[in-house]
N, C-alpha and C positions, 0 to 999 in steps of 0.2 A: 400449253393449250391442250384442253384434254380430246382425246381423239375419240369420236362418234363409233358409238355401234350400230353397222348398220341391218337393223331387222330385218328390211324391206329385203335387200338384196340376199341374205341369208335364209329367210321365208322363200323366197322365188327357186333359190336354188334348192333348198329340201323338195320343194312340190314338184320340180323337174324328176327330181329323184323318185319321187313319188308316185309319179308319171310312170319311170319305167317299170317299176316293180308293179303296177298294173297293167302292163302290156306285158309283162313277163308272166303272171299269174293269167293272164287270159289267154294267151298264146300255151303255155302247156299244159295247164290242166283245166282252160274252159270256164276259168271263173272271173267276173265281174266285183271286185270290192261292191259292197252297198251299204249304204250310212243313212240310215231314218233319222230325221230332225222333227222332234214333237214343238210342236209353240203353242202354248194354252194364252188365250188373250190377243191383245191388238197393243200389248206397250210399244211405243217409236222407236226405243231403244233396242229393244229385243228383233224385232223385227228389223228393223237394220242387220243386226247382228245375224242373222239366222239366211238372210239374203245373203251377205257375204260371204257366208259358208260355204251355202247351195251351189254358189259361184266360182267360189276357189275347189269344191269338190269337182265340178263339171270339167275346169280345166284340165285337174289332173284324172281326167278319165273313169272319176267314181260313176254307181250308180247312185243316183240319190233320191229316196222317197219323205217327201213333204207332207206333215199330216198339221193342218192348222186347225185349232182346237176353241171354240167360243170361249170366252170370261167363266161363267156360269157351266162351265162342265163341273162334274162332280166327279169326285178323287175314283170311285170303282169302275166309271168309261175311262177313264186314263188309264188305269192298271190294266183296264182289259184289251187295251190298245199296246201296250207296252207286251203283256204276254204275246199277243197276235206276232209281235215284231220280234219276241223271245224267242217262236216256232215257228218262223218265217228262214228258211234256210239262204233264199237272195239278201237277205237282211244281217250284215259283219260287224256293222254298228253301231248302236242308238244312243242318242244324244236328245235329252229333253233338255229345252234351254229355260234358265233361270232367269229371275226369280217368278214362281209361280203363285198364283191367285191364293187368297186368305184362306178359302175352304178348302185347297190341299195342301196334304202334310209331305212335302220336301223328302224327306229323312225316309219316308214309307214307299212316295215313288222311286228317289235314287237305289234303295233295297230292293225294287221288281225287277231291276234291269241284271239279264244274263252276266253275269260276273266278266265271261269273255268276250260280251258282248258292249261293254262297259267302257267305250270311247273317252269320256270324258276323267274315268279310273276314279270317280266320287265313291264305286259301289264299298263297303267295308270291307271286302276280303281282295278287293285292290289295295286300299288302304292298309290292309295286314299285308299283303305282299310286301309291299314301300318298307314297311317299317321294321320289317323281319330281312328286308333284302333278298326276298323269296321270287322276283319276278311277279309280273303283273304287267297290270296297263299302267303307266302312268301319267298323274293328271298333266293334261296340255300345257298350262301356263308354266307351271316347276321346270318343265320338261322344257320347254323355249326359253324360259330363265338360264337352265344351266347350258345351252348348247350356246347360248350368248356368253356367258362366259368362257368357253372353251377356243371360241374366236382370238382373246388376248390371251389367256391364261393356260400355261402349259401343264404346270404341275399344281396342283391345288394344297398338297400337304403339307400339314401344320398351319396354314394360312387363317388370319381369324377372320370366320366371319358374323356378318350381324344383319338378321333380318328383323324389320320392322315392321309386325305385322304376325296374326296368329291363326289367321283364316284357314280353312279346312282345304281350300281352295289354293290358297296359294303358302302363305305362311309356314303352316307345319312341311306341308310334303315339301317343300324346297330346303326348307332346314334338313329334312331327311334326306335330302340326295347329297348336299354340303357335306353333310358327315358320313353320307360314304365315300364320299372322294376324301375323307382325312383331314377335314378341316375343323376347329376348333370354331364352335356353333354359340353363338348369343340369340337365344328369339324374345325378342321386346315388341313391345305397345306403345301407344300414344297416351297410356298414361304410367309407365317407366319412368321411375326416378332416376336423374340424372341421364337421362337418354341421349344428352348431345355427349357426353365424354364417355356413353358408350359407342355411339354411333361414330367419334371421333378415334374410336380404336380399330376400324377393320381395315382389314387389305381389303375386302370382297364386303359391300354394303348394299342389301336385297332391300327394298321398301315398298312396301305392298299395303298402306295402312289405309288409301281411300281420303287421305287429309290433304289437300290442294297448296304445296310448299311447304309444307311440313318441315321438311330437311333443311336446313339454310347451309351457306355454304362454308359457315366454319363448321359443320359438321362432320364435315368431310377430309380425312386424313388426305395430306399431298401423296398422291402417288396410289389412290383406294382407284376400286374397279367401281365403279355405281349401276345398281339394276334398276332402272326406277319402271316398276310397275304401276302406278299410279296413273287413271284415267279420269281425270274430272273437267267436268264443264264451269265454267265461272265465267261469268261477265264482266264487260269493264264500265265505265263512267257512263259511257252512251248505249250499252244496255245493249252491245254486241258478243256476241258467244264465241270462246275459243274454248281449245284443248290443252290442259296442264299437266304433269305431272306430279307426282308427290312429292318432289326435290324442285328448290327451288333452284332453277338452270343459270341464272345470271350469276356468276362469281363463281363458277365450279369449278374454273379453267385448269386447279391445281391437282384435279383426280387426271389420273392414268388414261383412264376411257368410262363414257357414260354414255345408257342410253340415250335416245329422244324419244319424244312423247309430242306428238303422234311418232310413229316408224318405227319406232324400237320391239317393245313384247308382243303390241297388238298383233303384226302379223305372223309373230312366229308363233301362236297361241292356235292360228288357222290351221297353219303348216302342220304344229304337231298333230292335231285334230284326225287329220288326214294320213297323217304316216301312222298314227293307232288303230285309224280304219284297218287299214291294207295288212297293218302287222296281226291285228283280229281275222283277217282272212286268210294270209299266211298259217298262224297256227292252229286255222280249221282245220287245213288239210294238211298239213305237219305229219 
């Protein structure tokens, strides 16, 4: 039977941690983390998302400033909202949450945001940091991918692994953190030939591809670690809504340990959110 990752409980415990190192920065040198969260739009999705954040930041003792932004804004108030928050000195954080309206260009806002101010670690010279092994922020989800890993897995080296999935977001930078812990890295797609006898070759199997059971469970080598990042909604026959992953969970029993979906990445994607806050404020005053 393979044994549960549990997110939940490993998100709860980093934010504790997280917790003190903002009572520890506010008690000696007077400073309050602060994490701006931009929401351009009203998507249900987003806004969910952006609540939960506000929420688990408040726990762990962040300041946090919520700038909620119409459908119909136009990309030069958003950058000029982003600068304000660039040369806002209470401000350690900024996080615009995705995905944003047709008239702005993604790639143009993610590039206004102060590099060290850059929570979510999208900006490109986070990116090169990652990729050079040069420090930086790094992006939240990779970052709770691999600290989920580190729960089973003691020594990573030489270990193959195979992530599914090429996103900017999660795909590459998680491949990038694999291979500096010394693992022997496969990054494939959903449309990868022969992808189940590759996917049936890893110790450590990352799937991030956004495809609802994608994985099946001869996929899955006896004894592999499974990350399953995959969040999608699907209905069933009577046209009630749950939560899936991108591994199909029934028959997996023969992996090592595998996320869940819901409780697995989701929360520890918050978690790291928040510990990049704080480490952003930390290296202010460094």
């Amino acid at each position: 039977m393979a044994d549960l990752i549990d997110g939940k409980a490993l998100a709860d415990r980093m934010t504790r941690e997280t917790a003190s190192r903002v009572a520890k920065l506010s008690s000696d040198r007077g400073i309050v983390p602060g994490i701006a969260v931009i929401l351009v739009g009203d998507d249900p999705a987003s806004r969910i998302y952006v609540d939960r954040k506000l929420r688990e930041a408040e726990k762990a003792g962040l300041r946090s400033f919520e700038h909620r932004l119409p459908f119909d804004t136009v990309q030069e108030d958003l950058l000029a909202l982003i600068a304000a928050c660039n040369a806002d000195a209470t401000v350690h954080g900024i996080l615009v949450q995705l995905p944003l309206p047709p008239q702005i260009d993604p790639t143009r806002v993610l590039g206004a945001i102060d590099p060290e101010k850059d929570v979510d670690g999208f900006h490109p010279v986070n990116v090169g940091r990652l990729s050079t092994g040069t420090g930086g922020l790094i992006p939240c989800t990779p970052l709770g991918c691999m600290q989920l890993l580190e729960t089973v897995i003691d020594d990573f080296r030489g270990l193959k692994a195979v992530v599914i999935g090429k996103s900017n977001i999660v795909g590459k930078p998680v491949a990038l953190l694999l291979l500096d812990r010394e693992c022997t890295v496969t990054v494939a797609h959903i449309l990868t030939r022969g992808l189940p006898a590759i996917a049936r070759a890893a110790d450590i199997l990352v799937v991030a591809a956004g495809s609802p059971g994608l994985v099946r469970p001869d996929w899955v080598k006896p004894g592999a670690v499974v990350i399953d990042v995959g969040i999608n909604r699907v209905h069933d026959d009577n046209g009630r809504a749950r939560i899936v992953g991108d591994v199909a969970r029934e028959g997996v029993d023969h992996a090592r340990a595998i996320t869940p979906v819901p409780g697995g990445v989701g929360p520890m994607t918050i978690a790291c959110l928040l510990s990049n806050t704080v480490r952003a404020a930390e290296n202010h005053v460094a």
